[in-house]
LUMMAR-795936 format. One record per residue (C-alpha): residue in one letter; x, y, z. Coordinates in Angstrom, 3 decimals. Layout:
N
{'a', {X, Y, Z}}
...
//
This chain:
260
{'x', {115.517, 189.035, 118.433}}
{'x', {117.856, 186.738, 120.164}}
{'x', {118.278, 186.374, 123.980}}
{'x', {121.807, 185.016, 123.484}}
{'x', {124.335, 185.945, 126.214}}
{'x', {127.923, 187.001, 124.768}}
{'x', {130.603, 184.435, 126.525}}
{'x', {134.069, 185.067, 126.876}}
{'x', {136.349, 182.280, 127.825}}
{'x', {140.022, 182.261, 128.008}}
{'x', {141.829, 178.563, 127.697}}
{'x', {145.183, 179.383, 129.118}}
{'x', {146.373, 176.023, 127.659}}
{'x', {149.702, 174.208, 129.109}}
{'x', {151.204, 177.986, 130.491}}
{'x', {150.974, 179.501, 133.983}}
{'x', {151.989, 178.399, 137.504}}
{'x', {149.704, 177.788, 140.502}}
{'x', {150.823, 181.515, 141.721}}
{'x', {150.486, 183.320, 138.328}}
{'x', {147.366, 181.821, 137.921}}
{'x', {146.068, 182.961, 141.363}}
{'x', {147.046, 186.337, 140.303}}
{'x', {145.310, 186.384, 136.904}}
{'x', {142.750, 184.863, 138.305}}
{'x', {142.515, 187.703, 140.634}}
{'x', {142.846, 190.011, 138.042}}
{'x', {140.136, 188.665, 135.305}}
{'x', {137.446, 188.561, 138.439}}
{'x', {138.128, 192.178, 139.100}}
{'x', {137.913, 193.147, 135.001}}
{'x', {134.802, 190.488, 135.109}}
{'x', {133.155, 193.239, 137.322}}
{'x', {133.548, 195.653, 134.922}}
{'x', {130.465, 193.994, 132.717}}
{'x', {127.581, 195.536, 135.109}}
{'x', {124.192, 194.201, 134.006}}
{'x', {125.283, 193.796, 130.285}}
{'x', {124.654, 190.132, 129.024}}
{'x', {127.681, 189.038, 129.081}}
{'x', {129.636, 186.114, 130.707}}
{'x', {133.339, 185.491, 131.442}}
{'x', {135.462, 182.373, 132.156}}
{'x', {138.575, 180.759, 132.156}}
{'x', {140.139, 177.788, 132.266}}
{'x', {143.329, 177.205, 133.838}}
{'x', {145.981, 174.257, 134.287}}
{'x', {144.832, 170.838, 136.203}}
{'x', {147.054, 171.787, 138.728}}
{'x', {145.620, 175.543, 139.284}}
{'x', {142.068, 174.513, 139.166}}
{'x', {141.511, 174.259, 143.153}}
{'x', {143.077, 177.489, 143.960}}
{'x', {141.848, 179.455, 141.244}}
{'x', {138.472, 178.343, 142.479}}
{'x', {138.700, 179.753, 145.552}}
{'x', {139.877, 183.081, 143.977}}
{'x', {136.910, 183.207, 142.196}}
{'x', {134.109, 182.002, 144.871}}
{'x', {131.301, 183.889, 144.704}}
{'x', {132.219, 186.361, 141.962}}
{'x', {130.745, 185.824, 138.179}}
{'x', {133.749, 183.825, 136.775}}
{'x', {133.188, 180.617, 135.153}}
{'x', {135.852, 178.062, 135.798}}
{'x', {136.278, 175.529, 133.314}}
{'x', {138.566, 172.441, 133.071}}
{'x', {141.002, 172.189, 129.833}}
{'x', {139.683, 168.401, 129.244}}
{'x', {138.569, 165.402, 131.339}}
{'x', {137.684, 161.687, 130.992}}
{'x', {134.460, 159.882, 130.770}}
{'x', {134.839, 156.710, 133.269}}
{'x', {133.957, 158.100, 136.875}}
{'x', {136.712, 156.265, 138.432}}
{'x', {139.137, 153.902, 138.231}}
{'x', {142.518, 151.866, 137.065}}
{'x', {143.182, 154.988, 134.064}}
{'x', {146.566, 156.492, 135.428}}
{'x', {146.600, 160.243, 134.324}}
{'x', {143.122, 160.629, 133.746}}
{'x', {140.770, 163.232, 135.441}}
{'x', {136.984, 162.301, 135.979}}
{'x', {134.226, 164.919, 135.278}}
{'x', {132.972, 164.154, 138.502}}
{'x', {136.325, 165.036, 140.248}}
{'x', {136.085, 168.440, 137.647}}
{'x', {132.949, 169.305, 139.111}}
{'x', {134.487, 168.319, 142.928}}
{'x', {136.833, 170.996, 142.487}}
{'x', {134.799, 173.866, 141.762}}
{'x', {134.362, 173.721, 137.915}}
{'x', {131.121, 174.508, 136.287}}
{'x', {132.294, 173.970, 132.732}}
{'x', {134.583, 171.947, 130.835}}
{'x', {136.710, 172.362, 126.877}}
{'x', {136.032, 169.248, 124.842}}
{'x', {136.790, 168.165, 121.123}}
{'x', {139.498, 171.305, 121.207}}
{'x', {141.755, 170.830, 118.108}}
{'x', {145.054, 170.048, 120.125}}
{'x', {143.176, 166.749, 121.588}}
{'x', {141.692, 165.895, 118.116}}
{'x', {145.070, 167.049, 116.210}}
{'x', {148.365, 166.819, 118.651}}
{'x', {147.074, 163.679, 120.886}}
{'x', {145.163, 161.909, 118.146}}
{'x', {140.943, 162.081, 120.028}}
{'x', {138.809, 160.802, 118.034}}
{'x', {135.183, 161.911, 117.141}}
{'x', {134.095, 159.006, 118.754}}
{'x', {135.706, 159.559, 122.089}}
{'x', {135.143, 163.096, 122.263}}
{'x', {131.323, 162.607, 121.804}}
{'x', {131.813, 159.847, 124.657}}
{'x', {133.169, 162.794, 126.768}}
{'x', {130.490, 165.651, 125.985}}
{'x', {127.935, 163.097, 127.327}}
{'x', {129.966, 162.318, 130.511}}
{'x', {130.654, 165.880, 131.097}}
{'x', {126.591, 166.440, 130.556}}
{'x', {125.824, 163.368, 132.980}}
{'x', {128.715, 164.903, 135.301}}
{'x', {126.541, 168.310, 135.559}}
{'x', {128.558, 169.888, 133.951}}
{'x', {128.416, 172.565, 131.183}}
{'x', {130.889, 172.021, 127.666}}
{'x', {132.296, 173.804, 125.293}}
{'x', {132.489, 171.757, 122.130}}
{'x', {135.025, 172.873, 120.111}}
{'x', {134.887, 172.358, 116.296}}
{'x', {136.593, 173.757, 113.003}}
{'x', {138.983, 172.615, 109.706}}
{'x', {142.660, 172.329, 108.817}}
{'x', {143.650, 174.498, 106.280}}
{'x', {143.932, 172.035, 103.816}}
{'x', {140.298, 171.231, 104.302}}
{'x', {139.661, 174.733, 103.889}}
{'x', {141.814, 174.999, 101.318}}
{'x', {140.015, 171.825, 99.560}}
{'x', {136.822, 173.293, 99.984}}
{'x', {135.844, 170.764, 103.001}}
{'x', {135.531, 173.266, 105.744}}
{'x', {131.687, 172.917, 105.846}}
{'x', {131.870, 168.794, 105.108}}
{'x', {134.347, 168.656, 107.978}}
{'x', {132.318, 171.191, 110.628}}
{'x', {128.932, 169.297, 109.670}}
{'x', {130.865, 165.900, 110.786}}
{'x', {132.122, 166.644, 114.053}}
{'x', {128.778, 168.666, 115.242}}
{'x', {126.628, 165.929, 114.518}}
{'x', {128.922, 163.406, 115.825}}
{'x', {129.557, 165.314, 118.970}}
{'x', {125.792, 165.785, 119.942}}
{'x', {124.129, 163.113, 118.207}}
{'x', {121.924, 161.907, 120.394}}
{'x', {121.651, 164.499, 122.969}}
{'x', {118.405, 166.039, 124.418}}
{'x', {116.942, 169.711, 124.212}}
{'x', {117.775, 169.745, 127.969}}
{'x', {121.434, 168.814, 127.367}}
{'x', {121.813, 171.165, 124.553}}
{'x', {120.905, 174.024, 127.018}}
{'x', {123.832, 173.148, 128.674}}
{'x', {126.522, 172.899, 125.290}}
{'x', {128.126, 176.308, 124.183}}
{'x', {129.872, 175.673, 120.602}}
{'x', {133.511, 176.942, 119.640}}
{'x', {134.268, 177.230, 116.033}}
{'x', {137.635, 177.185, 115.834}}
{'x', {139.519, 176.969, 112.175}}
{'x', {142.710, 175.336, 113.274}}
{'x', {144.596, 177.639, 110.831}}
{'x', {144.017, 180.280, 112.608}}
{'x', {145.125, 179.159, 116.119}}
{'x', {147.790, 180.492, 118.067}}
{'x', {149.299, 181.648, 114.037}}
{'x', {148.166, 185.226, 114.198}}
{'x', {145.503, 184.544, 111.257}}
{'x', {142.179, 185.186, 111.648}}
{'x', {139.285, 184.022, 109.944}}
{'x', {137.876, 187.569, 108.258}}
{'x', {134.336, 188.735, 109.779}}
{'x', {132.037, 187.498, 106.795}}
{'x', {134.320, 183.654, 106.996}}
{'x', {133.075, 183.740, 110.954}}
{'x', {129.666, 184.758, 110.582}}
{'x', {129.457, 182.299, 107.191}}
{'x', {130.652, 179.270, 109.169}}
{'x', {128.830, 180.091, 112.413}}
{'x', {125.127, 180.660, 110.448}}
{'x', {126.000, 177.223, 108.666}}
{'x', {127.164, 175.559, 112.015}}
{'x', {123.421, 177.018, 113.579}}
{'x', {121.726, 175.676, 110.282}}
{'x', {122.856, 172.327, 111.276}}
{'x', {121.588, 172.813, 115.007}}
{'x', {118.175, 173.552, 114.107}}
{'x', {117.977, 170.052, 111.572}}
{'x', {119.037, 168.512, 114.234}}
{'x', {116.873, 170.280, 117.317}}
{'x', {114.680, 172.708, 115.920}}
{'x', {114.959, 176.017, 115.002}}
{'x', {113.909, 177.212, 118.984}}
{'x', {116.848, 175.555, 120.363}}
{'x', {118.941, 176.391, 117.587}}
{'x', {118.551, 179.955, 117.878}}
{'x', {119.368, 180.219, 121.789}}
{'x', {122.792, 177.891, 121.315}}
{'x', {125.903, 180.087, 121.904}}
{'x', {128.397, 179.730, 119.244}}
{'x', {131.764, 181.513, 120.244}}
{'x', {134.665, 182.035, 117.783}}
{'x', {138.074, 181.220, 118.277}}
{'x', {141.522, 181.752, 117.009}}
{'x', {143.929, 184.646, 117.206}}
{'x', {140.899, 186.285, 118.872}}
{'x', {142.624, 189.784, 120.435}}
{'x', {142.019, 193.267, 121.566}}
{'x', {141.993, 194.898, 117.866}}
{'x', {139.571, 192.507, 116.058}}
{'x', {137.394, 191.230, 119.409}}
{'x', {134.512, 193.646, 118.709}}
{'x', {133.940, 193.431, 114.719}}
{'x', {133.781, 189.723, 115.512}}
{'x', {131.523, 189.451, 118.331}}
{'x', {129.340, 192.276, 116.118}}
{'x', {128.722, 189.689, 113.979}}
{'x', {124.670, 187.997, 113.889}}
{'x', {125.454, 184.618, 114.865}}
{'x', {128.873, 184.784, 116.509}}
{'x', {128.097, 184.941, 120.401}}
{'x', {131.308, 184.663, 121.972}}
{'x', {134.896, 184.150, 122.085}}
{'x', {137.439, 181.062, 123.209}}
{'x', {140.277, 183.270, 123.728}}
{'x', {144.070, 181.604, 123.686}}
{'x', {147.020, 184.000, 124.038}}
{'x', {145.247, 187.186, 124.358}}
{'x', {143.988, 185.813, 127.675}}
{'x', {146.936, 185.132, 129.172}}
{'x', {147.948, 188.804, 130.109}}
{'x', {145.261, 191.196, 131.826}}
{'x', {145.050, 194.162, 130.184}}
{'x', {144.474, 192.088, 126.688}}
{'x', {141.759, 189.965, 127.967}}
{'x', {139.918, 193.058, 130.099}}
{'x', {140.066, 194.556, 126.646}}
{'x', {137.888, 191.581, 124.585}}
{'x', {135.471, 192.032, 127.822}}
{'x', {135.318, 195.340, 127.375}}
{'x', {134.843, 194.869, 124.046}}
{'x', {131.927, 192.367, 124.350}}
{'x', {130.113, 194.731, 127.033}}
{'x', {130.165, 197.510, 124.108}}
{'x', {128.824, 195.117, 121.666}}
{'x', {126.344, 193.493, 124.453}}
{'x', {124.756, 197.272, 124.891}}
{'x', {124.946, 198.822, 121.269}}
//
């Protein structure tokens, strides 16, 4: 029986102001409450620019804070760029890397995103690796070829104690922010194939305690037949966590799935 802990995570991507993400903020902690002693965890991640304040809204509460992205050199001539170390400064325990907007929209490679999980990991910090096809790999019958690539290339390398500190985000980048949703069994498929490659790579131990969240078009009405799934353990949540009463729902529905 697994010990895996159900995490919730909302990426609120390039939307919100410094004051509407205080309030959110405000209000996920006080729906975060609702999960009692279920095993269940709850983040988000807001804006650079929201990340200090939003911290301090959620001091000493159960709310992850994680940082959007980040950049491996510690410091330094790189105009623009945020360190992990300056991530972890300002009150972040976690960190989205490899998401399919920085591999697809601004052009990250597999190379540099690997170069960023282990910063982020030497930074003390936690990361969500985000992985998952186009549709026309999909479509081609590469989803599996593509998913295999960018999980070993992401965490080659990486020790049993760094893995304790990686959650995984399968994310099909068809079903993104389009309203499509991969179908139950196409989760649970990919995520049992993405843990297959886990354990030749660590072991079947380590494999079997990695969380692997699901993500894209995740919302209220189809949160809890995916999280009931064997090896799906979570959710990256995108528009569905921008409002409250959306994103209390998927927590809600993760606490009934944590306790049933």
């Amino acid at each position: 029986m697994t010990t895996r802990r159900i995490f919730v995570c909302g990426n609120w991507k390039l939307h919100k102001t410094v004051a509407e993400s205080v309030e959110l903020a405000r209000a996920v902690r006080e729906a975060a409450e609702t999960v009692g002693d279920a095993p269940v965890d709850v983040g988000i991640a807001p804006v650079f620019v929201s990340l200090h304040p939003v911290a301090q809204v959620l001091a000493g509460g159960s709310v992850a804070l994680a940082a959007q992205n980040g950049y491996w050199e510690p410091e330094g001539a790189f105009t623009g760029e945020i360190s992990f170390s300056l991530i972890r400064d300002v009150g972040c325990t976690h960190v989205i890397l490899g998401h399919s907007e920085r591999r697809h929209v601004f052009g990250e490679t597999e190379e540099e995103i690997a170069r960023k999980v282990r910063a982020a990991l030497d930074a003390d910090l936690k990361v969500i690796f985000c992985i998952g096809e186009m549709l026309d790999e999909r479509e081609r019958g590469e989803a599996q070829t593509v998913v295999h690539r960018q999980v070993t290339s992401g965490l080659e390398g990486l020790t049993a104690a760094q893995m304790d500190r990686v959650v995984l985000a399968y994310e099909p980048v068809w079903a993104i922010g389009t309203g499509k949703t991969a179908t139950t069994d196409q989760a649970q498929e990919m995520h049992a194939f993405i843990r297959s490659i886990l354990k030749e790579s660590f072991g079947s131990d380590l494999a079997n305690q990695v969380v692997i969240q699901y993500g894209g078009s995740v919302k209220p009405s189809n949160a809890a037949e995916l999280l009931s799934q064997p090896d799906v353990d979570g959710a990256l949540v995108g528009g569905a966590a921008l409002k409250t009463d959306s994103f209390a729902a998927i927590i809600e529905a993760a606490v009934n799935v944590a306790r049933n």
